[in-house]
C-alpha positions as CSV (number, residue, x, y, z in Angstrom):
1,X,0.0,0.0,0.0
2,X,1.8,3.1,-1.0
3,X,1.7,6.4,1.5
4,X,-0.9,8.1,-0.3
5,X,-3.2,5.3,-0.1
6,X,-2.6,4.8,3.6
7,X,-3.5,8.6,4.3
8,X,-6.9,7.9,1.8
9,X,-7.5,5.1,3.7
10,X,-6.8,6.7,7.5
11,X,-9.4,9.8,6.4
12,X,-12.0,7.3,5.3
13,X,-11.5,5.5,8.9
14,X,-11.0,8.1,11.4
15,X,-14.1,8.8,12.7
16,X,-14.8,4.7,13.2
17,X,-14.2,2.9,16.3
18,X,-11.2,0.5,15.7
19,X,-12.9,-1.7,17.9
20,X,-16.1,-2.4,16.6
21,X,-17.1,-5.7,15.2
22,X,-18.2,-5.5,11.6
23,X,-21.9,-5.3,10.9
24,X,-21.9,-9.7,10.0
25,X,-20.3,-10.4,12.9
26,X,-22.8,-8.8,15.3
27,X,-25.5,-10.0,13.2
28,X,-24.0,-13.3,13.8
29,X,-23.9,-13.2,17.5
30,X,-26.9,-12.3,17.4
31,X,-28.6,-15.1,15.9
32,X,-26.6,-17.6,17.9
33,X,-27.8,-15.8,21.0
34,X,-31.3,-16.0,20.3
35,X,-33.1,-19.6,21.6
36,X,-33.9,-21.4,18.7
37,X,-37.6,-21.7,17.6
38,X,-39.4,-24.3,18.7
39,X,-39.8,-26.6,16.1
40,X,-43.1,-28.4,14.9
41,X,-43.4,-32.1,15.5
42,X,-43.8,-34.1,12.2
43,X,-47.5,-35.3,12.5
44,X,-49.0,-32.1,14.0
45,X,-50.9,-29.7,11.3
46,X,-52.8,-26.7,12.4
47,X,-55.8,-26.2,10.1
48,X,-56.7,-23.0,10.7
49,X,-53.8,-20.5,10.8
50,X,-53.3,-16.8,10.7
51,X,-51.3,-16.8,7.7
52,X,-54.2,-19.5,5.4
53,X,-56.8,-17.2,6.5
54,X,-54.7,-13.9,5.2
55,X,-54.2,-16.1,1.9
56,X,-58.2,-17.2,2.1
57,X,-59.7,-13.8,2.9
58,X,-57.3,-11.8,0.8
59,X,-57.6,-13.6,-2.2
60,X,-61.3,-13.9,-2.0
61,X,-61.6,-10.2,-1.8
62,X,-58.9,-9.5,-4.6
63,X,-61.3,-12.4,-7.1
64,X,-64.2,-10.9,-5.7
65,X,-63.1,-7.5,-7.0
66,X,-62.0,-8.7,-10.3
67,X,-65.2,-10.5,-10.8
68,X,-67.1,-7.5,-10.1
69,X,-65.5,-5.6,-12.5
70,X,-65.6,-8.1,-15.1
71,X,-69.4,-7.2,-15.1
72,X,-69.9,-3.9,-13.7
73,X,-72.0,-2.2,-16.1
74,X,-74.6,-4.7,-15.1
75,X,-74.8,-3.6,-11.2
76,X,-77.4,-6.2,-9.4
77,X,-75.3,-9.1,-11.4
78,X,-72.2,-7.8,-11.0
79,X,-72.5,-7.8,-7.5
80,X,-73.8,-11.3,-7.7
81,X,-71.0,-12.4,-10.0
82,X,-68.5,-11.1,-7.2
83,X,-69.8,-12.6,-4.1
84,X,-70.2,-15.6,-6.4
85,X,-66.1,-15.5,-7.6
86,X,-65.3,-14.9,-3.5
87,X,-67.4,-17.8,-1.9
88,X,-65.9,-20.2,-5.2
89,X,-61.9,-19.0,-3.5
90,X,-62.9,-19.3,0.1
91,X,-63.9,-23.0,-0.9
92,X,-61.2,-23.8,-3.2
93,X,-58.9,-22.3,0.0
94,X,-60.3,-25.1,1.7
95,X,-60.8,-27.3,-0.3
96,X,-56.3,-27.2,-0.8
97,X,-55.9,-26.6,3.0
98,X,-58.0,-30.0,3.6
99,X,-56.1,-32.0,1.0
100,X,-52.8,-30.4,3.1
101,X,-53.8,-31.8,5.9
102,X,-54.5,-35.0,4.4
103,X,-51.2,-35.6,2.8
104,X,-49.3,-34.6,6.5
105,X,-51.5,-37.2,8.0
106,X,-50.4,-39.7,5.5
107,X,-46.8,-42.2,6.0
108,X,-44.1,-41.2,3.5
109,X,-42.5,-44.1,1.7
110,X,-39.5,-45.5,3.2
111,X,-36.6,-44.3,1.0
112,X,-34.4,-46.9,-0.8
């Protein structure tokens, strides 16, 4: 490193702490600080969860919306056609959730 690189280099670090930890390392400690997360046991499935009934309710709306608009100029219909599009997404929601459930109830092969 040649002198004029040493000084760049000494005015880009002079206001730092020399003794810091860089930014990975304390995000490092960090995590291995924490207490793991508890972990779920292979047979146990929740069927209703926050997260399914964001992705159930929030999809229904957003197909209910697009259903609507679809066949807006038509208002009473339109309005049917929408409620119609959300109840058919709230059931298909199930419909995937209960087959989820299903196939974590189910043995997996042995593997070869």
């Amino acid at each position: 490193m040649s002198r004029a690189e040493r000084r760049a280099y000494k005015r880009l670090t002079k206001n730092q702490d020399p003794y810091s930890l860089p930014a990975t390392a304390q995000r490092g400690r960090g995590e291995r600080t924490r207490p793991p997360r508890p972990q779920r046991k292979a047979g146990e499935f929740r069927l209703v969860t926050g997260r399914f009934l964001v992705w159930a309710f929030g999809g229904a709306a957003v197909a209910g919306l697009i259903g609507l608009s679809l066949t807006w100029p038509n208002m009473p219909f339109a309005l049917y056609v929408g409620l119609a599009v959300a109840a058919g997404w709230l059931a298909l929601a199930w419909v995937v959730r209960l087959v989820q459930r299903r196939a974590a109830t189910m043995p997996r092969p042995a593997s070869r």
